[in-house]
TORBASE-630058 format. One line per 8 residues: number of its first residue (from 0); their letters; for each residue x, y, z of N, C-alpha, C, CB. Coordinates in steps of 0.02 Angstrom, whole numbers, plus 50000, padded with zeros to 5 digits. Glycine has a CB too. Layout:
# TORBASE-630058
NUM	a	X,Y,Z,X,Y,Z,X,Y,Z,X,Y,Z; ...
# end
This chain:
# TORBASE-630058
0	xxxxxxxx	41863,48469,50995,41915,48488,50948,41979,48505,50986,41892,48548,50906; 42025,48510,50934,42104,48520,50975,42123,48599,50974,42178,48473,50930; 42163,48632,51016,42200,48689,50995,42265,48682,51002,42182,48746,51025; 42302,48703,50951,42372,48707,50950,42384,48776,50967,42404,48686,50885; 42457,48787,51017,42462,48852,51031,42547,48837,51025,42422,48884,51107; 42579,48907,50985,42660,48880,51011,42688,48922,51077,42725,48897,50941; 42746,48912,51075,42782,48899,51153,42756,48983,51181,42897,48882,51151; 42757,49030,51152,42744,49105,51187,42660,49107,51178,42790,49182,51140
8	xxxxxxxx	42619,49063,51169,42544,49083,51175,42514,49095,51115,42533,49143,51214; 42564,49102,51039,42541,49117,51005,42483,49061,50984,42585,49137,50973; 42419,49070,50940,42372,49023,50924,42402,48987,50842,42291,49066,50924; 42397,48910,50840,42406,48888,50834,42362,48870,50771,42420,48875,50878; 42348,48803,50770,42296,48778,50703,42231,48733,50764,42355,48700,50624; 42166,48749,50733,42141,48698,50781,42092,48676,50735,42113,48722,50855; 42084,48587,50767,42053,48545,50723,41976,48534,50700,42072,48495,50744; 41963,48486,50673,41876,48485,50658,41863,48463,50734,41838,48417,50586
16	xxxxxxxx	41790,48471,50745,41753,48431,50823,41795,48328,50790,41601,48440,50821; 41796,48326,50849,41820,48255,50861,41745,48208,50887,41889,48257,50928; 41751,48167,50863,41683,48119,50887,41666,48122,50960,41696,48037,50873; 41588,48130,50972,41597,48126,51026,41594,48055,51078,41560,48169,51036; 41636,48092,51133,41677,48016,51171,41711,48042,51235,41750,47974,51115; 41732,47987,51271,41777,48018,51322,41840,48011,51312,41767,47997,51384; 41869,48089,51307,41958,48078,51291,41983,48061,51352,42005,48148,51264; 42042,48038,51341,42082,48017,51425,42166,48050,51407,42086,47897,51446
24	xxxxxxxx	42194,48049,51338,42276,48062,51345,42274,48079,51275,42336,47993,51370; 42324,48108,51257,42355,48136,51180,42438,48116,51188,42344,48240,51166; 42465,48131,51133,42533,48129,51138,42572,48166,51069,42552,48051,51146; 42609,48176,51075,42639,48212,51010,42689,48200,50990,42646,48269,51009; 42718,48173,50933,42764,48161,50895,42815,48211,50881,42738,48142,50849; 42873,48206,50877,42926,48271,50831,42909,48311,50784,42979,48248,50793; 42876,48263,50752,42833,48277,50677,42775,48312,50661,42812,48223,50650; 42761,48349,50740,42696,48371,50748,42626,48351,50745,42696,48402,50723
32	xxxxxxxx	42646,48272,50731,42570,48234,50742,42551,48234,50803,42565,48162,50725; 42478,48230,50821,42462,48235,50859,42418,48163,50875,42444,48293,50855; 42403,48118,50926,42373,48043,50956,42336,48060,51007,42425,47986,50983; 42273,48041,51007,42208,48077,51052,42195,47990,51052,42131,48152,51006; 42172,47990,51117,42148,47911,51154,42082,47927,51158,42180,47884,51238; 42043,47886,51145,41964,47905,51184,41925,47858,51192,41918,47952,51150; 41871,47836,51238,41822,47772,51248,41756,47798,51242,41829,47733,51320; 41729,47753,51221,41638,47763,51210,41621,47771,51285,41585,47682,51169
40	xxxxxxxx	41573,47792,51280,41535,47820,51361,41523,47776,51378,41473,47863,51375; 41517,47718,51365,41486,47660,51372,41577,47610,51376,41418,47645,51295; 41591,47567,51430,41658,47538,51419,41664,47470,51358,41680,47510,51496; 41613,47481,51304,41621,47460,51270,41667,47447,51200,41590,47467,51278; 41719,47496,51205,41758,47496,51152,41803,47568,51172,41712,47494,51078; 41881,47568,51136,41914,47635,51135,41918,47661,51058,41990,47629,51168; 41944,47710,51038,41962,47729,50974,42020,47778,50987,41902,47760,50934; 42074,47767,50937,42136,47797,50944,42165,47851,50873,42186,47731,50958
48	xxxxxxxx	42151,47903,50872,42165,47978,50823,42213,47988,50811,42153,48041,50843; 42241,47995,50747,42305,48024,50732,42270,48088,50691,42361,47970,50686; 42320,48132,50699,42308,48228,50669,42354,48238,50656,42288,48295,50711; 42373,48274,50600,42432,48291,50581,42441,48333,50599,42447,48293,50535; 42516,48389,50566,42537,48440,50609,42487,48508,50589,42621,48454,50599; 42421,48500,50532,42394,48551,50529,42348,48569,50580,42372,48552,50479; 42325,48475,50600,42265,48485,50645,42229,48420,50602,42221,48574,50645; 42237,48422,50547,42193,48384,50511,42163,48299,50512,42222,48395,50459
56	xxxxxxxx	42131,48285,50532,42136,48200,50568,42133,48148,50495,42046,48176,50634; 42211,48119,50519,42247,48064,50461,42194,48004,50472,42343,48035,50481; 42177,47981,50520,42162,47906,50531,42118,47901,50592,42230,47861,50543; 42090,47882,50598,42042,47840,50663,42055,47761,50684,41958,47839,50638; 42047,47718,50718,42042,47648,50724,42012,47658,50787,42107,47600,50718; 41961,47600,50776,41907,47594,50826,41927,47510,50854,41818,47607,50784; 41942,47514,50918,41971,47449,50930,41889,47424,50980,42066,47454,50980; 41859,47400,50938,41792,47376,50975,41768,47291,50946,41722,47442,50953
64	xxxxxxxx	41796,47269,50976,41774,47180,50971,41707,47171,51022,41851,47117,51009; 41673,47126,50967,41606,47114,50970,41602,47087,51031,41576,47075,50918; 41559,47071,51083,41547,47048,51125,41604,47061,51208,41537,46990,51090; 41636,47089,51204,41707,47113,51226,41674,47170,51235,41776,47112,51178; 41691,47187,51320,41709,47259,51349,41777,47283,51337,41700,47261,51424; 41786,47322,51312,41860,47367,51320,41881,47439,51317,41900,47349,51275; 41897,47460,51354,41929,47528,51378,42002,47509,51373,41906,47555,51460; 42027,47614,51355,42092,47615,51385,42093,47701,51387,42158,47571,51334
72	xxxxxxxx	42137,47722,51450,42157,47764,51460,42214,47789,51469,42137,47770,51482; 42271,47754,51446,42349,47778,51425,42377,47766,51362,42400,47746,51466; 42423,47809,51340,42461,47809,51275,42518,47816,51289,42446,47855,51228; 42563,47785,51234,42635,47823,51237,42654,47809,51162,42698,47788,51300; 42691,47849,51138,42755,47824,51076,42803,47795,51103,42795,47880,51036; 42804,47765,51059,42863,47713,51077,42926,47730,50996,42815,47605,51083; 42964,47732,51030,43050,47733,50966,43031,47675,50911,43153,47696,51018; 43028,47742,50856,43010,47690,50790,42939,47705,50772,43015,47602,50808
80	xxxxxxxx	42919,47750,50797,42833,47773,50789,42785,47745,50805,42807,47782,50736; 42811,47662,50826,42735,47631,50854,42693,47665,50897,42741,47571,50892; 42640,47656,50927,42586,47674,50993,42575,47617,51037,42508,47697,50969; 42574,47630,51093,42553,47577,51151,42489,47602,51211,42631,47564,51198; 42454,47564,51188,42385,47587,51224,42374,47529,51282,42312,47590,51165; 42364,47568,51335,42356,47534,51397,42285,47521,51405,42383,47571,51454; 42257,47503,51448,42183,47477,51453,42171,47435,51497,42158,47449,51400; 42084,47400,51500,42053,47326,51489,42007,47289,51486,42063,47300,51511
88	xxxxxxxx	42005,47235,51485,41967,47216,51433,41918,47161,51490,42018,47178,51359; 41860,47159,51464,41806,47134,51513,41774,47057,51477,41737,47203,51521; 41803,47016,51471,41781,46957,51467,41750,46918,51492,41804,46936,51462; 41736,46917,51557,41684,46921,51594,41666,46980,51657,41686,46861,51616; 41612,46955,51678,41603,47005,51706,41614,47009,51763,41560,47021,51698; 41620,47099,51782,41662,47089,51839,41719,47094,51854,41660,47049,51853; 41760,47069,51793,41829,47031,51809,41865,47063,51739,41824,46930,51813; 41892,47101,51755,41922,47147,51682,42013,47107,51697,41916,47277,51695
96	xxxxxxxx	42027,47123,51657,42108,47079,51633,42145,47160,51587,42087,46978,51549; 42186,47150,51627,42227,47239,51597,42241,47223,51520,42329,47267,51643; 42258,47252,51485,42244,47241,51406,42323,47307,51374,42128,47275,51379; 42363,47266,51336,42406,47313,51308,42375,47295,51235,42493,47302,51323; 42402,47365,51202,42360,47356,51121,42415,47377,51099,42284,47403,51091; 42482,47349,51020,42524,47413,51003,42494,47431,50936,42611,47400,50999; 42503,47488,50906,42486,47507,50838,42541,47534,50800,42433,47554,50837; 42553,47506,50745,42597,47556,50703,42576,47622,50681,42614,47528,50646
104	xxxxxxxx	42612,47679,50653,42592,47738,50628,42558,47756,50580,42626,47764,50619; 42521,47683,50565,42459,47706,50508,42405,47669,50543,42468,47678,50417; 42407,47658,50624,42353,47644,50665,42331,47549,50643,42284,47713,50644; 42376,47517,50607,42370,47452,50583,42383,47401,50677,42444,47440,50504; 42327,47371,50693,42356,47331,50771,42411,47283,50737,42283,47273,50824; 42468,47302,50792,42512,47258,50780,42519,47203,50812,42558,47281,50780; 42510,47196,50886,42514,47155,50947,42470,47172,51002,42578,47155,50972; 42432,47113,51020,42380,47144,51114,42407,47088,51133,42267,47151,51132
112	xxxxxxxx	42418,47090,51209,42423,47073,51259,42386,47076,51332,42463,47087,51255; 42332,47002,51338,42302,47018,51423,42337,46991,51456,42233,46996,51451; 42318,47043,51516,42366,46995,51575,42292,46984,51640,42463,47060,51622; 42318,46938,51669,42267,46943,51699,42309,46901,51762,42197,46918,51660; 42279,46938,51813,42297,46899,51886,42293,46844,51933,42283,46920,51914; 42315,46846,51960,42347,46779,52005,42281,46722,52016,42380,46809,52096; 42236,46765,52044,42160,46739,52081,42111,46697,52012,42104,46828,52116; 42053,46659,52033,42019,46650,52003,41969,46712,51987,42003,46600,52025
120	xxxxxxxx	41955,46742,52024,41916,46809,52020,41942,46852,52044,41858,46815,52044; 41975,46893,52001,41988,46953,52034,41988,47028,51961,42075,46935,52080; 42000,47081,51969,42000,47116,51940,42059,47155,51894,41974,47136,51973; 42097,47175,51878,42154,47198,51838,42135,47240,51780,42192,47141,51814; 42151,47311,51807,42165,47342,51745,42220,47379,51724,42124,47377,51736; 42252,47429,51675,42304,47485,51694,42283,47540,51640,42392,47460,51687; 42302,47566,51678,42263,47648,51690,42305,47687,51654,42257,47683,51775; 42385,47677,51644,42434,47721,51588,42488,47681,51597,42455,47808,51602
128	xxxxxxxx	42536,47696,51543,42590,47681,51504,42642,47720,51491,42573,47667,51455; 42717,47709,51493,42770,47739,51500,42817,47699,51469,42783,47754,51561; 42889,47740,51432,42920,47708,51411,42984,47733,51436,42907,47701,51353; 43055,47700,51458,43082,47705,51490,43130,47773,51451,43099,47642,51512; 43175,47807,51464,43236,47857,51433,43254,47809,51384,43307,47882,51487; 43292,47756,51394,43336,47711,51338,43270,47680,51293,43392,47637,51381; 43223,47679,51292,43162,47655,51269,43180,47605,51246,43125,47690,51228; 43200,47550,51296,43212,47476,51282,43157,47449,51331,43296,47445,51299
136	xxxxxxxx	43135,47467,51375,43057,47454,51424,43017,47500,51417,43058,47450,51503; 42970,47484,51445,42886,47521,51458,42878,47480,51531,42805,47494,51380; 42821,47525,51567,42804,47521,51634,42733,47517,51604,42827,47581,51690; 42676,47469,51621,42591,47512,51628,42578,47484,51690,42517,47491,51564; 42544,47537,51719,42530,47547,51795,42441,47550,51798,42573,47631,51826; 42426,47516,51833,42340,47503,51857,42332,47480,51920,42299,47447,51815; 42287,47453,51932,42278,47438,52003,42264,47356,51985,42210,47487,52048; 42255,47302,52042,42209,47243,52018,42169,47238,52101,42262,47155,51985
144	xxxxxxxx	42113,47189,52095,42076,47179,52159,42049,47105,52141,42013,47242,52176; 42077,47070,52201,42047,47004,52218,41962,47005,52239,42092,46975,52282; 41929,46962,52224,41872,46971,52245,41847,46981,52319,41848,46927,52220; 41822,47006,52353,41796,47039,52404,41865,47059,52471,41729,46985,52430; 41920,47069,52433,41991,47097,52461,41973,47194,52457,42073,47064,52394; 42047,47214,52471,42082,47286,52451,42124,47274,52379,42143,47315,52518; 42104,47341,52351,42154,47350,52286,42205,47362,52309,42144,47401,52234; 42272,47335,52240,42326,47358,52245,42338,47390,52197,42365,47321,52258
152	xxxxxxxx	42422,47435,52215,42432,47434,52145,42460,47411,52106,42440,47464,52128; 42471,47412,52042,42492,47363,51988,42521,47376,51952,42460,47336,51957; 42619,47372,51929,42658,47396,51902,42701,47323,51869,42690,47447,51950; 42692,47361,51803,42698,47283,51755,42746,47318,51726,42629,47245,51698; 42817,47283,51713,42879,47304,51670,42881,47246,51630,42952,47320,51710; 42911,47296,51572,42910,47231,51512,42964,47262,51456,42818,47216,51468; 42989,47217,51427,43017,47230,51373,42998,47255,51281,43043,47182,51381; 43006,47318,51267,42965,47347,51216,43032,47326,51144,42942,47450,51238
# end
């Protein structure tokens, strides 16, 4: 579950138990909504929470395609209320391909994007997401690994 506290400590509103899962990031809106990221224990799927400003949870979406591994562990808002979930996605094995997901503010997928690297086998994921001050870009940052090489890291700019 969540606790809200405001700026001097005072206690806040806190929510029902949240499914259980592994959280990785939240984020918060002006509006006092609140966006909780989380993946099955298993890297089989993520699910992405919206809460309103009581605490109260508006929406769920469970981004889990059948046969498809997918994780993600970054969020951001993006100007205009969308969400951008970083990740990736395991199409075969072994060999994960970094995965952007965006959602509008009623959690509807709007656009995914894999990217996947240079090699015939190699690995790619990203690990979080950022959106620039002028929020005309986003950065998601992961690592990728060629097969039996060193990881690097992996900083993908793009236009939002």
């Amino acid at each position: 579950q969540l606790e809200n506290y405001a700026a001097d400590g005072t206690p806040g509103w806190t929510s029902d138990a949240l499914p259980n899962a592994d959280y990785h990031e939240l984020a918060a809106d002006p509006h006092g909504n609140v966006y909780v990221l989380a993946s099955a224990a298993d890297p089989s799927s993520f699910s992405l929470h919206k809460l309103d400003d009581t605490g109260a949870l508006v929406w769920t979406v469970d981004h889990d395609d059948a046969d498809v591994l997918d994780t993600a562990t970054g969020l951001v808002l993006l100007p205009g209320g969308a969400i951008l979930v970083a990740g990736y996605t395991n199409g075969a094995p072994n060999q994960p391909d970094g995965l952007l997901s965006w959602y509008d503010g009623d959690g509807n997928l709007l656009h995914e994007r894999t990217l996947d690297g240079m090699a015939d086998d190699d690995g790619d994921v990203f690990t979080d997401v950022a959106v620039s001050p002028g929020g005309t870009h986003a950065v998601a940052v992961g690592g990728r690994r060629e097969a039996g090489g060193d990881g690097d890291l992996w900083i993908y700019k793009f236009e939002i």
